[in-house]
LUMLUMDREN-2810 file (N, C-alpha, C; in Angstrom, 1 decimal):
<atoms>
<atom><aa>X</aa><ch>A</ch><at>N</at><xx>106.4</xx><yy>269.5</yy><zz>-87.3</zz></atom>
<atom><aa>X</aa><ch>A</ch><at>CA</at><xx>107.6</xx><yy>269.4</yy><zz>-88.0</zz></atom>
<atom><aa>X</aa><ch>A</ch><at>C</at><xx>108.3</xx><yy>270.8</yy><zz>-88.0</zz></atom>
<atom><aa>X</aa><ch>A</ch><at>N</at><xx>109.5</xx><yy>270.4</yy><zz>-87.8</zz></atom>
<atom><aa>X</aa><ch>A</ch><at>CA</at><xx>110.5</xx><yy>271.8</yy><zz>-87.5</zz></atom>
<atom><aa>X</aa><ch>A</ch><at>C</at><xx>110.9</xx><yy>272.1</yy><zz>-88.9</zz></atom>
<atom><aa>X</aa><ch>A</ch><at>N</at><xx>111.5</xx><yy>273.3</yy><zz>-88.7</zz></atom>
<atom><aa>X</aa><ch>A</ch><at>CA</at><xx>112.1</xx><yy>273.8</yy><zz>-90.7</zz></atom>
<atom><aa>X</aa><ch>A</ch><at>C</at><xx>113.5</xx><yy>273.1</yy><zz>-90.5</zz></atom>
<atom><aa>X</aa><ch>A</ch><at>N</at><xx>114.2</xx><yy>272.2</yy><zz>-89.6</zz></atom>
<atom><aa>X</aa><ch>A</ch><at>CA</at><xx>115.6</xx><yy>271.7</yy><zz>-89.6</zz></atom>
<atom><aa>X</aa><ch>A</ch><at>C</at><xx>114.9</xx><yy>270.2</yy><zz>-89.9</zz></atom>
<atom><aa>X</aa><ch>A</ch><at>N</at><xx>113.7</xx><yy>269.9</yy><zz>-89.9</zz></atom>
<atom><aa>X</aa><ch>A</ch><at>CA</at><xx>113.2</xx><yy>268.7</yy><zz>-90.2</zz></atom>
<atom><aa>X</aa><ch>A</ch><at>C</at><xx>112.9</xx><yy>268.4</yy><zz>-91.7</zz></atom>
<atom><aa>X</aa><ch>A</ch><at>N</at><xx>112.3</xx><yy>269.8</yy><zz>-91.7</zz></atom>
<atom><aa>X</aa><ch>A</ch><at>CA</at><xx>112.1</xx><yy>269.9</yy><zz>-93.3</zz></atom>
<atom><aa>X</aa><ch>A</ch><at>C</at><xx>112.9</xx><yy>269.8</yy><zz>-94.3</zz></atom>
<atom><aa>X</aa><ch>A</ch><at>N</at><xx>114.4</xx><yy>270.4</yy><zz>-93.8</zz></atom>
<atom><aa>X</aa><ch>A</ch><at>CA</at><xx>115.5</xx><yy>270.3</yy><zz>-94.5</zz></atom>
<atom><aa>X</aa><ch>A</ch><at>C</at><xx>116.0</xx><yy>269.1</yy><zz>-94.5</zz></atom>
<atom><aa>X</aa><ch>A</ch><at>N</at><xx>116.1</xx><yy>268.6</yy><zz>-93.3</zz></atom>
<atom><aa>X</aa><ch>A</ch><at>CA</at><xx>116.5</xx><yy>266.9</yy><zz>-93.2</zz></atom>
<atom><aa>X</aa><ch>A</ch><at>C</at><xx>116.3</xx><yy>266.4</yy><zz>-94.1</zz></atom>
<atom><aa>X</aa><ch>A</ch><at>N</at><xx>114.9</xx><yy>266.4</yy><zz>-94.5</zz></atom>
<atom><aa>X</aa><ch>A</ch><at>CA</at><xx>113.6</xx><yy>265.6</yy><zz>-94.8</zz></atom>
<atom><aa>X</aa><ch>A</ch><at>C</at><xx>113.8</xx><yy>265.7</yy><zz>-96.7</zz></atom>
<atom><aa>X</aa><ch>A</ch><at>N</at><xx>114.5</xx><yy>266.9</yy><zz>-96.8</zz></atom>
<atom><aa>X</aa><ch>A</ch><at>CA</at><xx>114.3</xx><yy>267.7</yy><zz>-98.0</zz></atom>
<atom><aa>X</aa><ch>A</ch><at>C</at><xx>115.7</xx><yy>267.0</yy><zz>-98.7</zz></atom>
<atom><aa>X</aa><ch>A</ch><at>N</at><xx>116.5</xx><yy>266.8</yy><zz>-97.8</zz></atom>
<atom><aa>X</aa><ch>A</ch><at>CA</at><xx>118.2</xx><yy>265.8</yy><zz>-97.8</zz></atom>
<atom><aa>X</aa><ch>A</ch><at>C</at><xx>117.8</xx><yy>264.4</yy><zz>-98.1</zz></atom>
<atom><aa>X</aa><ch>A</ch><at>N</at><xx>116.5</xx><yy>263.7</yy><zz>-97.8</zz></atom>
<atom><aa>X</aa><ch>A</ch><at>CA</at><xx>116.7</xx><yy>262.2</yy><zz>-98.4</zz></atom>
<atom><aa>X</aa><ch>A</ch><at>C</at><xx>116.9</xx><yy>261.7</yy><zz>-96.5</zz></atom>
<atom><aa>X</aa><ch>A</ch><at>N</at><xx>116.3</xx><yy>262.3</yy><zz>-95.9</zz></atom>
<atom><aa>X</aa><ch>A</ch><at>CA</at><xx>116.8</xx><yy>261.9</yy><zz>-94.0</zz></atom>
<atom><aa>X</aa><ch>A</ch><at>C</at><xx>115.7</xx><yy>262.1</yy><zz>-93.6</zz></atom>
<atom><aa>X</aa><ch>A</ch><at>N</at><xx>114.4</xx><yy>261.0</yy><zz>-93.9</zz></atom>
<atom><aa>X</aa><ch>A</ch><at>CA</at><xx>113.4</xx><yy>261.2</yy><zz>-93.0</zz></atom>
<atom><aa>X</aa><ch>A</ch><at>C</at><xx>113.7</xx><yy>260.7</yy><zz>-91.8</zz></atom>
<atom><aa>X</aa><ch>A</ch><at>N</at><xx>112.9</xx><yy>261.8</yy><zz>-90.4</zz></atom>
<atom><aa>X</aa><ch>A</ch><at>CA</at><xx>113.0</xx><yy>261.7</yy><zz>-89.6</zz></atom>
<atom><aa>X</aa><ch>A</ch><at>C</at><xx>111.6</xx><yy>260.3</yy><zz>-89.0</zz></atom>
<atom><aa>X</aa><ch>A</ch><at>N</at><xx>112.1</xx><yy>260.0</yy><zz>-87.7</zz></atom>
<atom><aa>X</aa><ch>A</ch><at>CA</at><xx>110.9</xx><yy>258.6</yy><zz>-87.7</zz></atom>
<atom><aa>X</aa><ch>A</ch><at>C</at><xx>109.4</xx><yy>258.7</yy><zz>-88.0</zz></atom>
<atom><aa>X</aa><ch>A</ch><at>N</at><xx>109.1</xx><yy>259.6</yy><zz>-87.6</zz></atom>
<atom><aa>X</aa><ch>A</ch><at>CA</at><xx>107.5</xx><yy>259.6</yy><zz>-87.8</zz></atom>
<atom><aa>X</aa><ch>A</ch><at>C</at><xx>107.4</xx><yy>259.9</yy><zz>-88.9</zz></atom>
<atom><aa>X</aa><ch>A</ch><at>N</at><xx>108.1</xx><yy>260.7</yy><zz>-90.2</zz></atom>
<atom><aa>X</aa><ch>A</ch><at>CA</at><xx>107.5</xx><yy>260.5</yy><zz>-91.8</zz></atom>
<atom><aa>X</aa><ch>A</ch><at>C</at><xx>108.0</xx><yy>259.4</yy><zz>-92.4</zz></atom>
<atom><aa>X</aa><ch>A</ch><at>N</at><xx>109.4</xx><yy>258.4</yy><zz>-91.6</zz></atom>
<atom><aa>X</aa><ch>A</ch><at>CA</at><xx>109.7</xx><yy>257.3</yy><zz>-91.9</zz></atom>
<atom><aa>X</aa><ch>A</ch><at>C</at><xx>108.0</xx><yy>256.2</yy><zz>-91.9</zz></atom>
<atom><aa>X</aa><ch>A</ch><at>N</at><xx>107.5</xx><yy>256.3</yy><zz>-90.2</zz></atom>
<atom><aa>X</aa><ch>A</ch><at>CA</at><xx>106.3</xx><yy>256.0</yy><zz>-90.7</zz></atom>
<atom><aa>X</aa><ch>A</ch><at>C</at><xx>105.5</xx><yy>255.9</yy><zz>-91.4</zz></atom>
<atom><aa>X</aa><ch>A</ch><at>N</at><xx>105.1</xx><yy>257.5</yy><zz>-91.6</zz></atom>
<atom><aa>X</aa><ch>A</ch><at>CA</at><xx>104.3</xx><yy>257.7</yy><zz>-92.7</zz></atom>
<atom><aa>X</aa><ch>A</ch><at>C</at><xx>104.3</xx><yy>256.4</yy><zz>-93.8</zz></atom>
<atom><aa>X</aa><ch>A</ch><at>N</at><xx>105.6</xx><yy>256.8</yy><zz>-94.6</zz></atom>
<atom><aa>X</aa><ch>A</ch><at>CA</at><xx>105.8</xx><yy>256.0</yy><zz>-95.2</zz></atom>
<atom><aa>X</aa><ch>A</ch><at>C</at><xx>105.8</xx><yy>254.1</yy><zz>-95.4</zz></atom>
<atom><aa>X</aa><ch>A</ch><at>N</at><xx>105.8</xx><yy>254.4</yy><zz>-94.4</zz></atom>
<atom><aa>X</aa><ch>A</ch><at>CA</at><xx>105.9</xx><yy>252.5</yy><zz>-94.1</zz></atom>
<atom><aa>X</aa><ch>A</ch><at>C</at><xx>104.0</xx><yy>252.4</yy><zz>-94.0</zz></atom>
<atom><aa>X</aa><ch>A</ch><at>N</at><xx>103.5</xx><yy>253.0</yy><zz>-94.0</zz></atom>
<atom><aa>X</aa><ch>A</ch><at>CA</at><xx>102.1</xx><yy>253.1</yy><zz>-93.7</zz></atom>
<atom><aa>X</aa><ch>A</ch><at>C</at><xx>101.5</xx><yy>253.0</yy><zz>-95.2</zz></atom>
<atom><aa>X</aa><ch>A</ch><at>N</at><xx>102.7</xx><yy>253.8</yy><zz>-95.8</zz></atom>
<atom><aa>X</aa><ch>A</ch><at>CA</at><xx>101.8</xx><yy>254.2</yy><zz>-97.7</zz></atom>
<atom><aa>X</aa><ch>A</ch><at>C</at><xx>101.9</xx><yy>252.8</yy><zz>-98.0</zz></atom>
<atom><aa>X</aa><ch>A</ch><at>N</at><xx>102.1</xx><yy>251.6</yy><zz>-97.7</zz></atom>
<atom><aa>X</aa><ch>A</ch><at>CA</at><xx>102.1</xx><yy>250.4</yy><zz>-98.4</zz></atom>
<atom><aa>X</aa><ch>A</ch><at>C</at><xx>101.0</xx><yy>250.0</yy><zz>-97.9</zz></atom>
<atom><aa>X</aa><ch>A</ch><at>N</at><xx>100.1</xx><yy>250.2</yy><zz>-97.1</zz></atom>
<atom><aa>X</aa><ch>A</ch><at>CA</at><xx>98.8</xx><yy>249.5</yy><zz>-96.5</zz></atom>
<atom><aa>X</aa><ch>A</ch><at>C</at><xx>97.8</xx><yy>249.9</yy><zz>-97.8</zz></atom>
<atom><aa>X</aa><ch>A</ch><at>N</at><xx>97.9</xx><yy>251.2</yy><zz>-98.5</zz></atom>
<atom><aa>X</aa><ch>A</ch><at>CA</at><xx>97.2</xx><yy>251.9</yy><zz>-100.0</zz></atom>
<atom><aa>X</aa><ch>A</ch><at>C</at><xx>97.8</xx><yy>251.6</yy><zz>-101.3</zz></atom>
<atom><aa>X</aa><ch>A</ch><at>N</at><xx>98.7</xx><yy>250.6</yy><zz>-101.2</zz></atom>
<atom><aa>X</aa><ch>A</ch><at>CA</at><xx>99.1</xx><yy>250.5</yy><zz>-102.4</zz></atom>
<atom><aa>X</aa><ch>A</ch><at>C</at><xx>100.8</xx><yy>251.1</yy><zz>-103.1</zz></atom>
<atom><aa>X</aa><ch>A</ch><at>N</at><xx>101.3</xx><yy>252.2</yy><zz>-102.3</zz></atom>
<atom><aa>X</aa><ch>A</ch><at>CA</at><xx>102.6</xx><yy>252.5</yy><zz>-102.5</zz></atom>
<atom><aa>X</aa><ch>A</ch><at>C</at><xx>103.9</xx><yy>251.4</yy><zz>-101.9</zz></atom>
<atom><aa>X</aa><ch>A</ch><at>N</at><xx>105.0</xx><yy>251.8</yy><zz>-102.6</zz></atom>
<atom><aa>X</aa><ch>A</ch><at>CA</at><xx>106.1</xx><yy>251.1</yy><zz>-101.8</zz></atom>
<atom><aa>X</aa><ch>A</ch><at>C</at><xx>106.8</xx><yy>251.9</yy><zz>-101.3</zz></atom>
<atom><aa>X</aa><ch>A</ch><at>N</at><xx>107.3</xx><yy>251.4</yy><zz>-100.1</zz></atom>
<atom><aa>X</aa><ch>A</ch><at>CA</at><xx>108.4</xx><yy>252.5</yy><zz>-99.4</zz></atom>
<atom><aa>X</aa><ch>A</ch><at>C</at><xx>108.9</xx><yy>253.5</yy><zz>-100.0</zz></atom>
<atom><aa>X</aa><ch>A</ch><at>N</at><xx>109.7</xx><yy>252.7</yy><zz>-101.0</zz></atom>
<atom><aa>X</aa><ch>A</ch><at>CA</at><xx>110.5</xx><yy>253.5</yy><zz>-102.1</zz></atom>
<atom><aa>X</aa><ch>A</ch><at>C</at><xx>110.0</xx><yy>255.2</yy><zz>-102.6</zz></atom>
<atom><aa>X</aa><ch>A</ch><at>N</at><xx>108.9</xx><yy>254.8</yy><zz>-103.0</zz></atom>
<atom><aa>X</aa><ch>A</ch><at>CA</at><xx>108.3</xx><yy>255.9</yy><zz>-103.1</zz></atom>
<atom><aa>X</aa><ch>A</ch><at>C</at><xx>107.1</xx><yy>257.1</yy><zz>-102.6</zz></atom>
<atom><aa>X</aa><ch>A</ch><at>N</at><xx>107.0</xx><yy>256.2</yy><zz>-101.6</zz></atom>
<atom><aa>X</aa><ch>A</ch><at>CA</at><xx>106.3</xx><yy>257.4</yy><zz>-100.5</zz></atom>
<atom><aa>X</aa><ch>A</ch><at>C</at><xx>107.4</xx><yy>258.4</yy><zz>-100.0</zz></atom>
<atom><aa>X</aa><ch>A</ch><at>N</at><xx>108.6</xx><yy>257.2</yy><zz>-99.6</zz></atom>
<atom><aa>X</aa><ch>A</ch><at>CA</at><xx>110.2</xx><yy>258.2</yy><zz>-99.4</zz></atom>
<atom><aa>X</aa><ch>A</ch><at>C</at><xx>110.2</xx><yy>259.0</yy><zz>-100.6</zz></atom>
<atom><aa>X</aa><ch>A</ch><at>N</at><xx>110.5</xx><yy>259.4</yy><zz>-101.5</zz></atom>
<atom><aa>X</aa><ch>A</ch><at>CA</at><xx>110.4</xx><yy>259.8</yy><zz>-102.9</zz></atom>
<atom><aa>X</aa><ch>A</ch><at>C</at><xx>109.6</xx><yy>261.1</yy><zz>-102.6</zz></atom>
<atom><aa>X</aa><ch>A</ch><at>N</at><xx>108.4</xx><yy>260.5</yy><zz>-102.2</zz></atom>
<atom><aa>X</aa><ch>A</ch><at>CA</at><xx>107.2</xx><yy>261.9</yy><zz>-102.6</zz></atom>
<atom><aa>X</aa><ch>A</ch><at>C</at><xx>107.2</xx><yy>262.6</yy><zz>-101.4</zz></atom>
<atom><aa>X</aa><ch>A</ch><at>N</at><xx>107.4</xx><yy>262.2</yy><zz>-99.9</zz></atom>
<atom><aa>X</aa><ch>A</ch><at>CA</at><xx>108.4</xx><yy>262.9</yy><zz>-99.4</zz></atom>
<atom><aa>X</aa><ch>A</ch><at>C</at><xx>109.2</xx><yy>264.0</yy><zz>-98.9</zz></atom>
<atom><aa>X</aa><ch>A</ch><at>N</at><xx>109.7</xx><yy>263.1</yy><zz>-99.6</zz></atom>
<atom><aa>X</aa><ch>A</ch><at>CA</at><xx>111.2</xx><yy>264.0</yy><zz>-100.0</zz></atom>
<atom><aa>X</aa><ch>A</ch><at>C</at><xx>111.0</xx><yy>265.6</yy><zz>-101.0</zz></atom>
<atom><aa>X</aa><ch>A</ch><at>N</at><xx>110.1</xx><yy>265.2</yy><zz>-101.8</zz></atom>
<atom><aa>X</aa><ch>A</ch><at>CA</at><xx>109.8</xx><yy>265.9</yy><zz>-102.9</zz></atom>
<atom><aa>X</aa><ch>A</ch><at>C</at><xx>109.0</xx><yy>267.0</yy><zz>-102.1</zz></atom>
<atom><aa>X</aa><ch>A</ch><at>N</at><xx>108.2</xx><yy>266.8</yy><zz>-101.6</zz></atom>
<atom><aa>X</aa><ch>A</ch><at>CA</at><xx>107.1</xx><yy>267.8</yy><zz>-101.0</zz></atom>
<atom><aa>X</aa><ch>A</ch><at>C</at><xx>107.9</xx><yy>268.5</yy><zz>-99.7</zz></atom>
<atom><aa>X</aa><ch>A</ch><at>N</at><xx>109.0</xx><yy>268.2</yy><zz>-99.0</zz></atom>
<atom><aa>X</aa><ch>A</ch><at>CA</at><xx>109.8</xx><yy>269.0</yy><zz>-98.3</zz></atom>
<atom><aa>X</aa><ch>A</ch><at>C</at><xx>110.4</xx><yy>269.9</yy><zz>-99.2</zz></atom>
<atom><aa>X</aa><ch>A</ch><at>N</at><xx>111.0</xx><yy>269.4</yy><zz>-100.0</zz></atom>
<atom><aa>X</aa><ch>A</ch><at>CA</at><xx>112.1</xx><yy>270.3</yy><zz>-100.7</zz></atom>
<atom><aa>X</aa><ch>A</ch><at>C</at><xx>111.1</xx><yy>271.2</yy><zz>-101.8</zz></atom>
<atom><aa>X</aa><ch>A</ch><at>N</at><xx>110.0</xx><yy>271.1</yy><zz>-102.4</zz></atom>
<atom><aa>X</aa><ch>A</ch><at>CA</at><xx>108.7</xx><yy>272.1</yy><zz>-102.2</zz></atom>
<atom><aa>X</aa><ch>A</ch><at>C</at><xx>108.8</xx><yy>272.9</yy><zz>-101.7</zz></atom>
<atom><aa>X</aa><ch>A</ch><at>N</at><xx>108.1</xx><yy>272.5</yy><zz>-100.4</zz></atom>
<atom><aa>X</aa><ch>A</ch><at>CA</at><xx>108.2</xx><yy>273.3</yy><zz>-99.2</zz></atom>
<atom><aa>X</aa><ch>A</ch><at>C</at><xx>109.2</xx><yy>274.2</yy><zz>-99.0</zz></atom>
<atom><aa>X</aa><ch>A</ch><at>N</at><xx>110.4</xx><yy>273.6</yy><zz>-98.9</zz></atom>
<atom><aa>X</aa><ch>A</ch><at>CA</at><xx>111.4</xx><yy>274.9</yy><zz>-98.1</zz></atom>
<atom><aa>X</aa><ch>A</ch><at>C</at><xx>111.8</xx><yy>275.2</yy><zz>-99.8</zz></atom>
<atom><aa>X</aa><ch>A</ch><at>N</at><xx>111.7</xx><yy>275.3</yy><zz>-101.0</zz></atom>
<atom><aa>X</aa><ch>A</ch><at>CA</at><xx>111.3</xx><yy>276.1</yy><zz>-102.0</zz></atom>
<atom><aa>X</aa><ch>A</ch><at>C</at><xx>110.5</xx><yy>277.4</yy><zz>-102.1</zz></atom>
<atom><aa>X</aa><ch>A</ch><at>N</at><xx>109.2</xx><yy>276.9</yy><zz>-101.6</zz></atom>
<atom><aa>X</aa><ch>A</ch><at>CA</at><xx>108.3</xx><yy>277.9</yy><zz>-100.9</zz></atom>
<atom><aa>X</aa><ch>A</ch><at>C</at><xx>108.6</xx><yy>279.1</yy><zz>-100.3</zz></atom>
<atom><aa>X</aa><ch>A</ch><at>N</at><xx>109.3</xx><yy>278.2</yy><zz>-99.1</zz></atom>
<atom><aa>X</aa><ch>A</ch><at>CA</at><xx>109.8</xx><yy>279.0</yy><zz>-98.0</zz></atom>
<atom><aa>X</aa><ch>A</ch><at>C</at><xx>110.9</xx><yy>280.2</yy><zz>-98.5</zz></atom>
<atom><aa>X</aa><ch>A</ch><at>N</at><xx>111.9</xx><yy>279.7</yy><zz>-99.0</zz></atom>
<atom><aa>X</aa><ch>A</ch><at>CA</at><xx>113.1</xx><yy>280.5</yy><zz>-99.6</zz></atom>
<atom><aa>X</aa><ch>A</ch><at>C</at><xx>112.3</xx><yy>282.0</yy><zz>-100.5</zz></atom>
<atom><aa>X</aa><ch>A</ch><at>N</at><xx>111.0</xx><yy>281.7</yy><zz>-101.0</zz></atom>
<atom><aa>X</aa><ch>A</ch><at>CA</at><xx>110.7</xx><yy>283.3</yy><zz>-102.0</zz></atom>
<atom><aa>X</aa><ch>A</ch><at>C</at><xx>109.9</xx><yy>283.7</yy><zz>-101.0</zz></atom>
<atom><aa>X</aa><ch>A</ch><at>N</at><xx>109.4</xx><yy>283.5</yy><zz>-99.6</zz></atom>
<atom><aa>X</aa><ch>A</ch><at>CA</at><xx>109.1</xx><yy>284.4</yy><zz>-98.9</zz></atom>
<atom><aa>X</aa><ch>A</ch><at>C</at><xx>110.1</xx><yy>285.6</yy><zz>-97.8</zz></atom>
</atoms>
């Protein structure tokens, strides 16, 4: 994952393979909805993170 991915990602624009991801979280019990959701959430974390170093 690139940091332009992460920002994507961090925008609500998963790229395909965390689109997967997500389409995969329904085989455990999540719905799309919110695998996108959590996500989303853990990029924008991330480049949270990133920003105070």
């Amino acid at each position: 994952m690139t940091p332009d991915n992460v920002a994507e990602t961090a925008g609500g624009n998963l790229p395909p393979v965390l689109k997967g991801l997500a389409l995969r979280a329904e085989n455990v019990g999540w719905t799309v909805e919110e695998a996108e959701v959590a996500i989303n959430e853990l990029a924008q974390n991330l480049l949270d993170e990133m920003s105070l170093m």
